[in-house]
GULUMRO-374528 format. One record per residue: x, y negated, z negated of N, C-alpha, C in turn. Coordinates in steps of 0.05 Angstrom, whole numbers. Atoms other than C-alpha are relative to their C-alpha. Layout:
<pts>
X,Y,Z,X,Y,Z,X,Y,Z
...
</pts>
This chain:
<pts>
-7,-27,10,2167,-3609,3291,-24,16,-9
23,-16,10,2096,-3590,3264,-12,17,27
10,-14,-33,2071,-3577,3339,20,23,0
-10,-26,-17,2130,-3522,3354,-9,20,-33
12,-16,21,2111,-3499,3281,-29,19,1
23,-11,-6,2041,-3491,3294,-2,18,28
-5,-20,-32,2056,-3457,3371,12,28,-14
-13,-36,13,2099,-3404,3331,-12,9,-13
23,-13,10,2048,-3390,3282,-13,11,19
17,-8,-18,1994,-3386,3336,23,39,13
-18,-22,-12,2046,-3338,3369,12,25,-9
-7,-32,15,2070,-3288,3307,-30,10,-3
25,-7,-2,1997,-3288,3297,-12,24,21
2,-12,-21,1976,-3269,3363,16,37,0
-21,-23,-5,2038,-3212,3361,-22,22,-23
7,-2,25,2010,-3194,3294,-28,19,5
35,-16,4,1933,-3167,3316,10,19,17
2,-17,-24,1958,-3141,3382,1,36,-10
1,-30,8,1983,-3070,3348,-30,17,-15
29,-7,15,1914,-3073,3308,-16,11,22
15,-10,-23,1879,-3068,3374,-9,28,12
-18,-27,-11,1919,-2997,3394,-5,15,-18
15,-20,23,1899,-2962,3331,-18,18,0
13,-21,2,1865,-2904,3313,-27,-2,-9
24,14,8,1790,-2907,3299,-9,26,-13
16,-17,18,1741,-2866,3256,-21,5,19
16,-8,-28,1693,-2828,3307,-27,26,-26
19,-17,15,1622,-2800,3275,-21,-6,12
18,0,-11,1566,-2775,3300,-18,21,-4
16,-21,15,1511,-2723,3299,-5,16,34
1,-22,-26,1507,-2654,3348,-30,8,-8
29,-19,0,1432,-2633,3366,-5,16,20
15,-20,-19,1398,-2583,3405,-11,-9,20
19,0,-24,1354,-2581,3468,-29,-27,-14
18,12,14,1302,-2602,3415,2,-23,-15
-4,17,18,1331,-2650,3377,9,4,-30
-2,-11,30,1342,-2604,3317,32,-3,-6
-27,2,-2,1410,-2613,3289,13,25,-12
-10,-27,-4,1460,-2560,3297,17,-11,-29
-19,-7,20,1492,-2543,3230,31,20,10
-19,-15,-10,1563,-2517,3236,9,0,18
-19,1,-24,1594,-2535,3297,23,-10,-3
-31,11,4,1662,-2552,3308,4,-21,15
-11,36,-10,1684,-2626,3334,18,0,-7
-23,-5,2,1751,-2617,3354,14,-22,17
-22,14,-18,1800,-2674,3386,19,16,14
-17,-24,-13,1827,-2635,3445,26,-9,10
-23,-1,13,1894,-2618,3441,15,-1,-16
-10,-1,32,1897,-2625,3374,-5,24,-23
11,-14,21,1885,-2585,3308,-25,-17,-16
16,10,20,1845,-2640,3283,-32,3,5
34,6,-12,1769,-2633,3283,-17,5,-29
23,-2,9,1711,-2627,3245,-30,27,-5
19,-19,-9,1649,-2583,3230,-20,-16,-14
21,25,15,1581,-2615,3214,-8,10,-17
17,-13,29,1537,-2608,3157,-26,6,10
28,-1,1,1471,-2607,3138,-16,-5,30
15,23,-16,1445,-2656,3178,11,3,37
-15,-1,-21,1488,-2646,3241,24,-19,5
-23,20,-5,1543,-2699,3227,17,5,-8
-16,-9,15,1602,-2702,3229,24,-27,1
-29,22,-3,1671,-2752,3218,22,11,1
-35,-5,-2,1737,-2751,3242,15,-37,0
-19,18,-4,1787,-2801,3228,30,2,18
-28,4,-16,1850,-2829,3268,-3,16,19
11,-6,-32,1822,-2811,3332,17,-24,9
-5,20,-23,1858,-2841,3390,-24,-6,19
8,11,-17,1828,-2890,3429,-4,14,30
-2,-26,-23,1840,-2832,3494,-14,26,-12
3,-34,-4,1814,-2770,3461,-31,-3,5
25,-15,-5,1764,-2725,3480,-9,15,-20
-1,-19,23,1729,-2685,3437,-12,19,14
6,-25,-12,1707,-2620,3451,-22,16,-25
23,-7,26,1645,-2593,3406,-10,31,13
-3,-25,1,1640,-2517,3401,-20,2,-14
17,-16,2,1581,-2472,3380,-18,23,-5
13,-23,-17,1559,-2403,3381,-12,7,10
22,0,-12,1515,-2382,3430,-10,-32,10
10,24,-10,1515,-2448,3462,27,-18,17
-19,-1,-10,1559,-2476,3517,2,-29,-10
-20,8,13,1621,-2517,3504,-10,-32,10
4,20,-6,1607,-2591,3510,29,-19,-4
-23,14,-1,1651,-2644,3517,-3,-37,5
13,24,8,1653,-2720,3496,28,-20,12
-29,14,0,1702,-2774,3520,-2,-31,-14
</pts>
């Protein structure tokens, strides 16, 4: 009886991470220039969403509960539209 015990453990287990896998992740990073200078104020947007970001100082920025599929789309003024997958 311990063997089908331990097989079904192993097995809710197993069930158990799989949805962890499929989750949403935390996505950060930093927007620079031609030069390397980092762009203050841009927008980092998950496209087709509302959710996004604008960087700071430094050029970084975080978004949480990002899908594993999105794209993001990083906006500018005076500087064309880039795009991240």
């Amino acid at each position: 009886m311990n063997k089908i015990a331990a097989i079904l453990w192993c097995f809710l287990t197993l069930m158990w991470t799989l949805p962890s896998a499929a989750q949403d992740a935390t996505v950060s990073g930093k927007v620079t220039g031609a030069n390397g200078e980092a762009i203050i104020g841009a927008n980092v947007l998950v496209d087709g969403t509302t959710q996004g970001a604008t960087t700071n100082v430094s050029g970084e920025y975080t978004l949480t509960k990002v899908p594993a599929t999105a794209t993001l789309v990083i906006t500018y003024l005076g500087y064309k539209t880039g795009i991240v997958h």
